[in-house]
C-alpha positions as CSV (number, residue, x, y, z in Angstrom):
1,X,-21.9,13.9,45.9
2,X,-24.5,11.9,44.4
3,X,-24.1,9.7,41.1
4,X,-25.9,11.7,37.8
5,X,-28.2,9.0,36.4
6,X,-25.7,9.6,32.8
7,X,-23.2,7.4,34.9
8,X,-25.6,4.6,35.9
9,X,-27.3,4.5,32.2
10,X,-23.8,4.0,30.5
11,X,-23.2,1.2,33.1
12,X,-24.9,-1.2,30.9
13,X,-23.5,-1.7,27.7
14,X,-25.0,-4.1,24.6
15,X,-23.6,-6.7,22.5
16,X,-23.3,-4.8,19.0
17,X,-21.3,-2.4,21.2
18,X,-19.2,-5.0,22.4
19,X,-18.2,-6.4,19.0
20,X,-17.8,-2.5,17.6
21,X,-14.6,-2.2,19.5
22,X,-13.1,-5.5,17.7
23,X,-13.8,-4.2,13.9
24,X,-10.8,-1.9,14.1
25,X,-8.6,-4.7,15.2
26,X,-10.1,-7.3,12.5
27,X,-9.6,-4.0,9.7
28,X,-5.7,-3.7,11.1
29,X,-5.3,-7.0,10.6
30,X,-6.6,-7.6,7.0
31,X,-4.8,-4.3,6.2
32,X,-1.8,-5.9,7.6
33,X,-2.2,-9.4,6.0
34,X,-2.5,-7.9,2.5
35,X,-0.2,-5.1,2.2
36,X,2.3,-7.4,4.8
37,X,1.9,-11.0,5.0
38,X,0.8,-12.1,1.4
39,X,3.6,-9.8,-0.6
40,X,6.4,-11.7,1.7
41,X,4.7,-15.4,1.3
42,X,4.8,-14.7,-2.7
43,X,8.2,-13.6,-2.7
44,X,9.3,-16.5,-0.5
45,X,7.4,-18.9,-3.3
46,X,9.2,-17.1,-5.7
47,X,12.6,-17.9,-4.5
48,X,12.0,-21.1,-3.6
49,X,10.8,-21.8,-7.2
50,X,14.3,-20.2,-8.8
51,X,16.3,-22.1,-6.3
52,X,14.2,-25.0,-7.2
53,X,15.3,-24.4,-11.0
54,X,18.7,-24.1,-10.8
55,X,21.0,-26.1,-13.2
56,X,24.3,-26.4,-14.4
57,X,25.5,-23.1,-16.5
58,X,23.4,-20.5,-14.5
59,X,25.1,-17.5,-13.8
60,X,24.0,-16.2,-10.7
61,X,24.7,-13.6,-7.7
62,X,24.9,-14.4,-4.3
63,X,23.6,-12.5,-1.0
64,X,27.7,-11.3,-0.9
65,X,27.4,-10.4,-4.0
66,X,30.0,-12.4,-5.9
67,X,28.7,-13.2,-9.5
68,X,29.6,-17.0,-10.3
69,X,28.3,-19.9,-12.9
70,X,26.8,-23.4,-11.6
71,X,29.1,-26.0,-12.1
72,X,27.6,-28.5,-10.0
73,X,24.0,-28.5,-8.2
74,X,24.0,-30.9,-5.3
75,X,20.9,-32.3,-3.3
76,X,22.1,-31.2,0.0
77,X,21.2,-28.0,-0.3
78,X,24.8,-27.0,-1.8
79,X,25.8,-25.5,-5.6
80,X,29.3,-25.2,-6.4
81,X,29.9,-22.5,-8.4
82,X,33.1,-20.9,-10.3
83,X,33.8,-17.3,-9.4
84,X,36.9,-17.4,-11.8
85,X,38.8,-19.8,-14.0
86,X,39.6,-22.9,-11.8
87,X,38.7,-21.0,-8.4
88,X,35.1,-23.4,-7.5
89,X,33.6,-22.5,-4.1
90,X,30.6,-24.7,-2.1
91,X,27.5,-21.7,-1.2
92,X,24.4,-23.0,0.4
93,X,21.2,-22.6,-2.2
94,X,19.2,-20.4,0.0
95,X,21.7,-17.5,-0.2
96,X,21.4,-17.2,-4.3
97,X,19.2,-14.0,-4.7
98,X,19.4,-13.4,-8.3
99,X,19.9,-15.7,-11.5
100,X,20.8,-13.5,-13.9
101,X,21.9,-15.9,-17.2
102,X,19.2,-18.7,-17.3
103,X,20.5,-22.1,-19.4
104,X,18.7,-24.0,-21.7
105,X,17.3,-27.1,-20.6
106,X,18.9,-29.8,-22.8
């Protein structure tokens, strides 16, 4: 019937107690960032760079995977690219994944 003095101690509660509860979150979230977060922004950079680099005579694969050669790189985010002899289709940069014969710049 009557409150145990246990229960009116552990009313009060301190600051570094506060703060002890948030150091699990801040730990998930650096564990996330770096095994997460900072793999995906490097790969992202990555592609961006190859995109970036592409030039006439690059063989490359798509995100359908049809294999093709650069014949034209346009600034509107297009390449056209030959899949066969005198088929040429548009593809939009972004979905290159791989470039797998690299030309010489001349």
């Amino acid at each position: 019937m009557f409150a145990s003095p246990a229960y009116a101690q552990a009313a009060g509660g301190s600051l570094t107690s506060s703060l002890g509860g948030f150091v699990p979150i801040i730990l998930i979230f650096g564990i996330m960032y770096f095994l997460m977060i900072r793999p995906q922004q490097k790969k992202m950079k990555d592609h961006r760079n190859m995109v970036a680099a592409l030039r006439k005579g690059d063989q490359i694969v798509t995100q359908g995977g049809i294999i093709g050669k650069v014949i034209k790189v346009k600034e509107d985010g297009e390449v056209e690219v030959e899949i066969a002899k005198e088929v040429k289709v548009r593809i939009l940069k972004h979905t290159i994944t791989q470039v797998m014969n690299k030309t010489e710049p001349s």
